[in-house]
LUMMIZA-628790 format. One record per residue (C-alpha): z, x, y; residue in one letter; residue number from 0. Coordinates in steps of 0.1 Angstrom, whole numbers, plus 5000, padded with zeros to 4 digits. Layout:
<recs>
REC    zz    xx    yy  code  pos
REC     Z     X     Y     A  NUM
...
</recs>
This chain:
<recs>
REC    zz    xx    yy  code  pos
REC  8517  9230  5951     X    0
REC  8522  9254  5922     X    1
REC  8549  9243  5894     X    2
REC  8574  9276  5901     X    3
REC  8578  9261  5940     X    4
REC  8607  9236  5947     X    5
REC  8617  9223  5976     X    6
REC  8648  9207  5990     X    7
REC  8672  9185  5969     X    8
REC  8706  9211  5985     X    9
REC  8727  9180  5980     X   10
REC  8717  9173  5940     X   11
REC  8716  9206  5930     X   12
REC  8754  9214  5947     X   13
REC  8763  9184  5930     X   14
REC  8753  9196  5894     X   15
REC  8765  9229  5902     X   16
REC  8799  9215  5903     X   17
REC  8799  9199  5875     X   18
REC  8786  9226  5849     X   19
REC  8816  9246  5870     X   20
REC  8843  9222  5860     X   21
REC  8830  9220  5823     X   22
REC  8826  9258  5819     X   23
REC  8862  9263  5840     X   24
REC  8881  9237  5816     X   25
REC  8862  9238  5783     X   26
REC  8857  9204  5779     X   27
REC  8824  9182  5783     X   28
REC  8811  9163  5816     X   29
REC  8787  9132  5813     X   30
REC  8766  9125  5844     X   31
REC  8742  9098  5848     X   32
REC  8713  9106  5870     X   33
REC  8691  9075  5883     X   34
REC  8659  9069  5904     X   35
REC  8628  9053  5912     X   36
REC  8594  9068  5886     X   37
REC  8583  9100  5906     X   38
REC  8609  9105  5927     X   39
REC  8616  9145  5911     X   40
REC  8644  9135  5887     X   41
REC  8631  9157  5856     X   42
REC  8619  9185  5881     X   43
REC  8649  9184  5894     X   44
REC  8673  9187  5865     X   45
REC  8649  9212  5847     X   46
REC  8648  9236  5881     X   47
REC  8690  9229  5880     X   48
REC  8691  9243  5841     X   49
REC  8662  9272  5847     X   50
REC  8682  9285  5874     X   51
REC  8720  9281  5858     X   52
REC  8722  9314  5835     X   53
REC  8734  9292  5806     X   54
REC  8717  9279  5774     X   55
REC  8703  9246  5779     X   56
REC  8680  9223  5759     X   57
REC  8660  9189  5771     X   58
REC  8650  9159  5754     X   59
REC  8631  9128  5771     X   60
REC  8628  9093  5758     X   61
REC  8591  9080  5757     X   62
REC  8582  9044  5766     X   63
REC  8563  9029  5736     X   64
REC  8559  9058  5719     X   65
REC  8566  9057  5681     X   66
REC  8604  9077  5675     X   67
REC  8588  9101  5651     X   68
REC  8567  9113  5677     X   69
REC  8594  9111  5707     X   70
REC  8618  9132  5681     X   71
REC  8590  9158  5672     X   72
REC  8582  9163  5705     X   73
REC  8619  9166  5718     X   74
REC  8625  9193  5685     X   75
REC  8596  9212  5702     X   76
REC  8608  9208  5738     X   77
REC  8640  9223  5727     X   78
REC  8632  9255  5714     X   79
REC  8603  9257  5741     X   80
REC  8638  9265  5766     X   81
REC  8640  9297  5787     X   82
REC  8675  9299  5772     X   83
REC  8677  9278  5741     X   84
REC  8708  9263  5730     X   85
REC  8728  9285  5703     X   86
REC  8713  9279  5669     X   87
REC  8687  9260  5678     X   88
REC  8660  9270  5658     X   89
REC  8684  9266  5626     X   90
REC  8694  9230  5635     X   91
REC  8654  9220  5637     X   92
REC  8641  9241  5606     X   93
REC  8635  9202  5596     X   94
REC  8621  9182  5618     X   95
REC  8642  9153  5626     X   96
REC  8636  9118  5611     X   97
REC  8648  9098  5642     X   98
REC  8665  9099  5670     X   99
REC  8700  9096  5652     X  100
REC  8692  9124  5634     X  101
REC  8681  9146  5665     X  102
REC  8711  9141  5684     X  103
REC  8737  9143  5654     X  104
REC  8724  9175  5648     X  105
REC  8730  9189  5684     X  106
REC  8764  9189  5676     X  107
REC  8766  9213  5652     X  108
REC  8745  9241  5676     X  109
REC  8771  9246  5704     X  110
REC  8799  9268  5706     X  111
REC  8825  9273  5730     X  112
REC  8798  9289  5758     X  113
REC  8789  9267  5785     X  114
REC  8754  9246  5780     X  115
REC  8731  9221  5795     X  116
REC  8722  9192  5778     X  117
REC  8694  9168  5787     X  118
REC  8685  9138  5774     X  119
REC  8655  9121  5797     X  120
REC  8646  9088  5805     X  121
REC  8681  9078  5776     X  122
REC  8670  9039  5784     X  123
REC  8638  9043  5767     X  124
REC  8653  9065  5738     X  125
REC  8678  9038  5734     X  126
REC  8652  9009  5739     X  127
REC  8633  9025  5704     X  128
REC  8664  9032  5691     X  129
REC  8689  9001  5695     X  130
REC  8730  9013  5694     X  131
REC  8718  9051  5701     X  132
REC  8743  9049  5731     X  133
REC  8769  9037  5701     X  134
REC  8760  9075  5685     X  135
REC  8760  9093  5717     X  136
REC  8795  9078  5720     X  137
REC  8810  9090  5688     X  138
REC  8792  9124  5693     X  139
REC  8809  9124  5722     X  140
REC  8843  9114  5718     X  141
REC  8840  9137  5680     X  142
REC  8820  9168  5698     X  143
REC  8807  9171  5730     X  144
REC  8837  9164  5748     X  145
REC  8853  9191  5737     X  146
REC  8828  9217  5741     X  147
REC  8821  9233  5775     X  148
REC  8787  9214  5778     X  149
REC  8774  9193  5806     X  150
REC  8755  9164  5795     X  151
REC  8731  9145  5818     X  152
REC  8715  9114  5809     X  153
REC  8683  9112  5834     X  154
REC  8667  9074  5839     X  155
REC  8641  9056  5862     X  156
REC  8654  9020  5847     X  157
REC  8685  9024  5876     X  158
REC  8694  8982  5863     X  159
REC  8694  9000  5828     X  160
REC  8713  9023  5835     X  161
REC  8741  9006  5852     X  162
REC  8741  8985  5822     X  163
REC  8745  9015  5797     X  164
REC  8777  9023  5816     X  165
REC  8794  8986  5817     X  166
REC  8824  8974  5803     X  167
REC  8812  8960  5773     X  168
REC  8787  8992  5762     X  169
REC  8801  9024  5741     X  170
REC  8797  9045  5771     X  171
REC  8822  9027  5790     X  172
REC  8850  9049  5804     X  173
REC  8829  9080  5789     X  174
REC  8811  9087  5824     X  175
REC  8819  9115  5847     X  176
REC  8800  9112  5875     X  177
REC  8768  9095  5888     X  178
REC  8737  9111  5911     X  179
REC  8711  9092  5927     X  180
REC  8679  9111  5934     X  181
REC  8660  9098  5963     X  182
REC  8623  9108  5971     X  183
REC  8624  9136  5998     X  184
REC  8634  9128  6032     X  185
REC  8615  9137  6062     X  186
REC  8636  9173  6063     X  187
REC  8622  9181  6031     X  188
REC  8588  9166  6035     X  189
REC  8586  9190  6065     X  190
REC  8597  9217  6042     X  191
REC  8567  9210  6015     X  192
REC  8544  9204  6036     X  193
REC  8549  9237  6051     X  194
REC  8552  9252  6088     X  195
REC  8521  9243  6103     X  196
REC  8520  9205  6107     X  197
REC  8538  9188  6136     X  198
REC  8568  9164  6133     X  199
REC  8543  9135  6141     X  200
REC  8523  9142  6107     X  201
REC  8556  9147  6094     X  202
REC  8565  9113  6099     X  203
REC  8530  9099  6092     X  204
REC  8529  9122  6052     X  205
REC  8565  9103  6047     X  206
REC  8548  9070  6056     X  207
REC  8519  9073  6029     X  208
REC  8537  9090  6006     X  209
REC  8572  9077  6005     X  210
REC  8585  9111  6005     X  211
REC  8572  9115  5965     X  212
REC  8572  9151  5956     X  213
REC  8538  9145  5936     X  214
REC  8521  9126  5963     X  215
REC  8538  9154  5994     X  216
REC  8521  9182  5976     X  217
REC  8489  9162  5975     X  218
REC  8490  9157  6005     X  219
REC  8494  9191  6014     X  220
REC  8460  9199  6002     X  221
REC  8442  9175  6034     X  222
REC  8440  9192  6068     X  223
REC  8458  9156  6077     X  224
REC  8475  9123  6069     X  225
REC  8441  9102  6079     X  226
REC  8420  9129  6057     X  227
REC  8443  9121  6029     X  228
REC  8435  9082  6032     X  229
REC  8402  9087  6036     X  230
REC  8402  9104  6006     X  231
REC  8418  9078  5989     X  232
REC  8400  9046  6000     X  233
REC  8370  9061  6000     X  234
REC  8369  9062  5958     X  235
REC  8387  9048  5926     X  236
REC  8413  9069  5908     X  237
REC  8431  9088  5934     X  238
REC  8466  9096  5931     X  239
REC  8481  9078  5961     X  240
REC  8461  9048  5948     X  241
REC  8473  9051  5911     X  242
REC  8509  9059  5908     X  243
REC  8520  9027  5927     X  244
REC  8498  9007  5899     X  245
REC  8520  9028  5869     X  246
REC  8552  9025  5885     X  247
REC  8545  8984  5891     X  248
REC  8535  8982  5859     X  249
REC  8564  8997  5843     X  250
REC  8587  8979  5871     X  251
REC  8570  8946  5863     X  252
REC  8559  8942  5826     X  253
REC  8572  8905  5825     X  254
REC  8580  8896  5859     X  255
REC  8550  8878  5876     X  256
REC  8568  8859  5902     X  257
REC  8586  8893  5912     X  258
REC  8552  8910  5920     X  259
REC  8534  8880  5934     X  260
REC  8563  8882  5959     X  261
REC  8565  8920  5963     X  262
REC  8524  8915  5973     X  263
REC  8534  8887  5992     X  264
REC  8558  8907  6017     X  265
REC  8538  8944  6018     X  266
REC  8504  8922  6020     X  267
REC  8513  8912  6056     X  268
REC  8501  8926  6090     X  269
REC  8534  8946  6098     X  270
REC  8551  8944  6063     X  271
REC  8583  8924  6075     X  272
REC  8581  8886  6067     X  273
REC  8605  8858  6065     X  274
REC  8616  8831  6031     X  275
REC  8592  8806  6044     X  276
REC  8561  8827  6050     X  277
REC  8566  8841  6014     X  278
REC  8572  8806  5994     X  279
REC  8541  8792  6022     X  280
REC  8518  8826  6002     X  281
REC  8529  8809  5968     X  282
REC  8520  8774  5974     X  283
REC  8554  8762  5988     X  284
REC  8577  8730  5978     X  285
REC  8605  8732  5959     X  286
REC  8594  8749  5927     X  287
REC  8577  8781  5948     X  288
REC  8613  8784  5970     X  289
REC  8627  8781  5941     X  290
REC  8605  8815  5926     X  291
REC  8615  8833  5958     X  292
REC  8644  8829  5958     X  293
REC  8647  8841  5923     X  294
REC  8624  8864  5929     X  295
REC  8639  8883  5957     X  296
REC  8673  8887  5944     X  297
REC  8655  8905  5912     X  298
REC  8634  8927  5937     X  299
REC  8669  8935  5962     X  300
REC  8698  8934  5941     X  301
REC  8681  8946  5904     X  302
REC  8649  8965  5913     X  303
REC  8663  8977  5948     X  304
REC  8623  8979  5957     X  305
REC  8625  8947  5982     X  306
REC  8650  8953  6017     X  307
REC  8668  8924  6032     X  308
REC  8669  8928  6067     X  309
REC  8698  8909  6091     X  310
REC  8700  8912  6127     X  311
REC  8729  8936  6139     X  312
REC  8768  8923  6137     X  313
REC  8753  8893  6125     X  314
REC  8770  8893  6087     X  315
REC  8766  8859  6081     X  316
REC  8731  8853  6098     X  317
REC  8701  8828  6075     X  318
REC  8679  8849  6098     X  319
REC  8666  8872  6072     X  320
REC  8633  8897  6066     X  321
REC  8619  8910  6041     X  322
REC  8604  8940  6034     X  323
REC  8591  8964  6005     X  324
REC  8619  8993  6010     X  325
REC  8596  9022  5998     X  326
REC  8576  9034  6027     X  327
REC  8547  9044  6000     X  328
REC  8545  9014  5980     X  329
REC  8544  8996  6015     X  330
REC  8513  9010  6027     X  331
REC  8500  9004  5993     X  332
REC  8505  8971  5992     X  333
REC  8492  8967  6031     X  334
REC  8460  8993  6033     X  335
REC  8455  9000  5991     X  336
REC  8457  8970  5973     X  337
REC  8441  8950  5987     X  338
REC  8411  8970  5990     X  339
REC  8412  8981  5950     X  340
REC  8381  8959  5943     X  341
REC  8364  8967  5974     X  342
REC  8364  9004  5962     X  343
REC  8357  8997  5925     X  344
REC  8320  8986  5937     X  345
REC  8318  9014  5962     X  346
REC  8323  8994  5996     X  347
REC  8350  9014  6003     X  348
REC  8334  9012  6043     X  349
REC  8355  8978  6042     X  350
REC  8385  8998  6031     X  351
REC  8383  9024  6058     X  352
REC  8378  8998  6084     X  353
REC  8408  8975  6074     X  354
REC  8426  9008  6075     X  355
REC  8412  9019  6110     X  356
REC  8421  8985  6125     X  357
REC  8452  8979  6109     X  358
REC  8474  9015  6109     X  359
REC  8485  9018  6141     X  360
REC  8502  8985  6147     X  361
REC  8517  8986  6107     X  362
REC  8528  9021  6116     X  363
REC  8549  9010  6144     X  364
REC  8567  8986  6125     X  365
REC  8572  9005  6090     X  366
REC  8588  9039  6111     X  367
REC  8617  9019  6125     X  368
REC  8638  9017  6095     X  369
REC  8632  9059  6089     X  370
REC  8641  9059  6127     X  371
REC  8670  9037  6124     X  372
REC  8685  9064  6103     X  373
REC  8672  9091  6119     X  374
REC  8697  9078  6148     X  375
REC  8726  9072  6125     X  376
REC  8726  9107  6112     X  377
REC  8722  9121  6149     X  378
REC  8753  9098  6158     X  379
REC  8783  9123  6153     X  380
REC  8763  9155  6175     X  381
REC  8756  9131  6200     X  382
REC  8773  9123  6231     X  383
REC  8795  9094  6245     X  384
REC  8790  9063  6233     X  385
REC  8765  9072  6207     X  386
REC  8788  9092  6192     X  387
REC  8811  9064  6182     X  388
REC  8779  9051  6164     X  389
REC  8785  9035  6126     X  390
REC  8756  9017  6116     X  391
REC  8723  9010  6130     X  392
REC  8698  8980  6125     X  393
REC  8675  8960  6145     X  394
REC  8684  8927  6165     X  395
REC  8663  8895  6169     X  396
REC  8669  8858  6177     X  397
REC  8661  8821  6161     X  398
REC  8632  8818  6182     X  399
REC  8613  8849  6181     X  400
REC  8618  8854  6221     X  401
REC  8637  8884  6217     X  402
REC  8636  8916  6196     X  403
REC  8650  8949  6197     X  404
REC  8643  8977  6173     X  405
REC  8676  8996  6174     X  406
REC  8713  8987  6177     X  407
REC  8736  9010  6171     X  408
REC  8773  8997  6166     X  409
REC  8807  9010  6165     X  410
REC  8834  9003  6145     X  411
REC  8842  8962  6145     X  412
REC  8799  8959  6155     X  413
REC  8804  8966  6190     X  414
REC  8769  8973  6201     X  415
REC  8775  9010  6221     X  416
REC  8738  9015  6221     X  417
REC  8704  8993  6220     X  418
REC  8671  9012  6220     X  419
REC  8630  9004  6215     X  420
REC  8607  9023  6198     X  421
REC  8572  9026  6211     X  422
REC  8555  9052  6183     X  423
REC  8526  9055  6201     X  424
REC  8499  9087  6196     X  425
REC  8496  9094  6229     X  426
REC  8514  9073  6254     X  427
REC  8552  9079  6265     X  428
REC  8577  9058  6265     X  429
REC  8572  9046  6301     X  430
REC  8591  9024  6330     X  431
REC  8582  8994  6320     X  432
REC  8594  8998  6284     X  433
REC  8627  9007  6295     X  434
REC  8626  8978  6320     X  435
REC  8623  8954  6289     X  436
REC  8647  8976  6268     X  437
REC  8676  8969  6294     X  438
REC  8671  8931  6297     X  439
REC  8688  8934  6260     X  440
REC  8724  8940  6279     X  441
REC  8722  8902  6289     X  442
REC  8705  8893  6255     X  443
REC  8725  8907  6223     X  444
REC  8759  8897  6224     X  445
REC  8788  8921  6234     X  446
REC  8761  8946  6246     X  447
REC  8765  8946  6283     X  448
REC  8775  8985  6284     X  449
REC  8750  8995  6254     X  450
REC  8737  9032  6262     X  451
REC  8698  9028  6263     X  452
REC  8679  9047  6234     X  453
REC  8642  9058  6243     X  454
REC  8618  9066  6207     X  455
REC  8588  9077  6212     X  456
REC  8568  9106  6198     X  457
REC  8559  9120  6234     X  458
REC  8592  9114  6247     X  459
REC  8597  9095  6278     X  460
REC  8571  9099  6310     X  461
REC  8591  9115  6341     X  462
REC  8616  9097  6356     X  463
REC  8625  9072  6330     X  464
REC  8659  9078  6328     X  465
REC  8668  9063  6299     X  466
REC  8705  9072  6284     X  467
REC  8687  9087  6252     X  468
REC  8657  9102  6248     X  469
REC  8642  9109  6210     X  470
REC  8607  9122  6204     X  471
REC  8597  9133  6167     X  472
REC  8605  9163  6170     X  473
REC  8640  9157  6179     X  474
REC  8645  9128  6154     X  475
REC  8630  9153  6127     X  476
REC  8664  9176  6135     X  477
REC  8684  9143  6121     X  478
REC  8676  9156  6088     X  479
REC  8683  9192  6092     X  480
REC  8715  9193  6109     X  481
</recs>
């Protein structure tokens, strides 16, 4: 995918458009935050929004362990490398600047009363090299920028970090504008970079392996198809789909070893989705391993966001949780990559194709439902009675294990209006005796007696299975591009 070629992101980019509006319409500064997982576009993104704005901007990026001089040098040179520098730039660097203190002070003195675009990159690493830089951005801020018709956006990949930058008890506190979250593309824009040619099935199956990453969708635009592009991978070290998961982890998990023994834990598994005491069983169990997991897992949900926590529907309260790694690319890693790193290192990667082979289709089927789930929740308002009274969707299952059901859709107050199954097999349509079993879930989940009946399945449903909602992948693809 060549550099010039950008895809998607209508949401973000209307976003910042607004912003540098209300700056230039009022004169004064805007501060946005803009958070995100490593690779998910952020830098593309905000570089794409400044090329294409018709006003002087300028870009710095922080640099994880990187000596200052050199992440100062580099930033001097980044900002008079811009299309449309800021005003007097090449003045303010005729020295280069000592330190980051000294970089930022000076941007003060180059802008005038014209709108600009300031940039400041991955700010938690700058400020990790440069301890109380968010105390100077503050004071440049309250003295300066806020004053001047500039919009200032302070990218990071840290999101915990950055939440922190912005709490009570930092100097940025009060000072922020605005946050954006930049998620990895969704199966719309996957579709989009792919290009015309591949059907919504591979659609699905690229957002699966690739997360939806814009690096790893244009790479895998350059296989005829999603199994060439594993094969590819598996079958030698190095690749791209096999290395960026082991840079992000080890930026995510520098010194957190019971975090990533559970992370491999949960995405090691068959199907990916696991309980508490299968995990703290994989660590050795007793006490002191439940007592890791449970640490653990809050780190991975609430700080990292990388681990899901799964409850069955209208069940608020339930102890019947599952876990599962919430990236769709760093899942498969963990299931079909990882596990086969050493394998490949001494060139049996025959083992790793086979493990793949025997293990993709039934993984598959379990790792699309939560991309269905809200693939059905986005379809909610065009659809008819009772699905359009739909407000959230998850899955359903009981103590035992008896019963499971891979979409309920509930209304307002977690009235099931709508129970459904998906069957994402490659050939097969969802048939009678798939819906059979789907409606014995009236009697089973509670308050769902009148529950519309949702059929997924990539084929649709075989004739005359009537179900009350039909969705092949083609159809759930629209979800994202209505």
């Amino acid at each position: 995918m060549p550099i010039s070629e950008f895809f998607g992101r209508e949401r973000e980019l209307a976003a910042l458009d607004a912003e540098l509006r209300s700056a230039s319409a009022s004169g004064a500064g805007r501060l946005l935050a803009i958070r995100g997982r490593r690779q998910v576009g952020k830098s593309r993104l905000v570089e794409h929004f400044a090329e294409r704005s018709a006003v002087a901007y300028g870009v710095v990026a922080g640099m994880k362990g990187t000596p200052v001089e050199v992440q100062v040098r580099r930033g001097a040179e980044t900002l008079r490398a811009s299309t449309r520098p800021l005003p007097a730039i090449e003045a303010g660097m005729a020295m280069p600047p000592r330190n980051w203190y000294d970089l930022l002070s000076r941007l003060q003195f180059v802008l005038n009363d014209d709108p600009a675009i300031l940039v400041i990159d991955e700010f938690p690493w700058a400020n990790e090299s440069s301890p109380g830089l968010d105390g100077l951005l503050q004071s440049l801020w309250d003295l300066t920028f806020a004053r001047r018709p500039v919009l200032v956006l302070l990218v990071g990949s840290d999101e915990a970090m950055m939440d922190r930058l912005f709490e009570h008890d930092r100097p940025l506190f009060g000072r922020l504008d605005g946050s954006l979250v930049v998620e990895p593309f969704n199966p719309a824009e996957t579709a989009q970079a792919l290009g015309g040619s591949r059907s919504a099935v591979e659609v699905f199956d690229t957002q699966l392996v690739t997360g939806g990453f814009p690096e790893l969708v244009a790479h895998a635009r350059k296989f005829r198809s999603v199994g060439a592009l594993v094969e590819d991978a598996l079958s030698r070290p190095h690749t791209l789909l096999a290395d960026i998961a082991q840079i992000n982890l080890a930026g995510e998990f520098a010194d957190g070893a019971n975090a990533r023994l559970v992370l491999e834990a949960v995405g090691a598994d068959e199907i990916g989705v696991v309980n508490f005491s299968r995990i703290a069983s994989d660590l050795g169990g007793g006490i002191a391993a439940k007592t890791a997991v449970s640490r653990a897992t809050d780190i991975l949900a609430d700080t990292k966001r990388i681990l899901a926590v799964d409850i069955p529907a209208g069940d608020k309260g339930s102890r019947l949780k599952r876990y599962r790694v919430a990236d769709p690319y760093l899942r498969f890693w963990f299931r079909f990559v990882e596990p086969q790193l050493r394998n490949i290192e001494v060139g049996r990667s025959d083992l790793a194709l086979t493990a793949f082979a025997g293990g993709w289709s039934a993984w598959r089927g379990k790792a699309i439902e939560p991309i269905v789930r809200d693939g059905v929740l986005r379809l909610a308002p065009h659809l008819d009675t009772p699905f359009d009274s739909i407000e959230s969707v998850g899955g359903w299952w009981d103590r035992r294990g008896e019963h499971e059901y891979d979409i309920v859709g509930s209304a307002r107050g977690s009235t099931p209006v709508a129970i459904g199954s998906i069957k994402w097999r490659e050939r097969a349509t969802f048939g009678a005796n798939d819906l059979a079993k789907l409606a014995e879930g009236r009697a089973v989940i509670p308050k769902a007696g009148a529950a519309g009946l949702v059929a997924v399945a990539p084929r649709g449903a075989a004739s005359g299975v009537r179900a009350d909602l039909v969705l092949d992948a083609a159809e759930l693809l629209s979800a994202w591009q209505l």
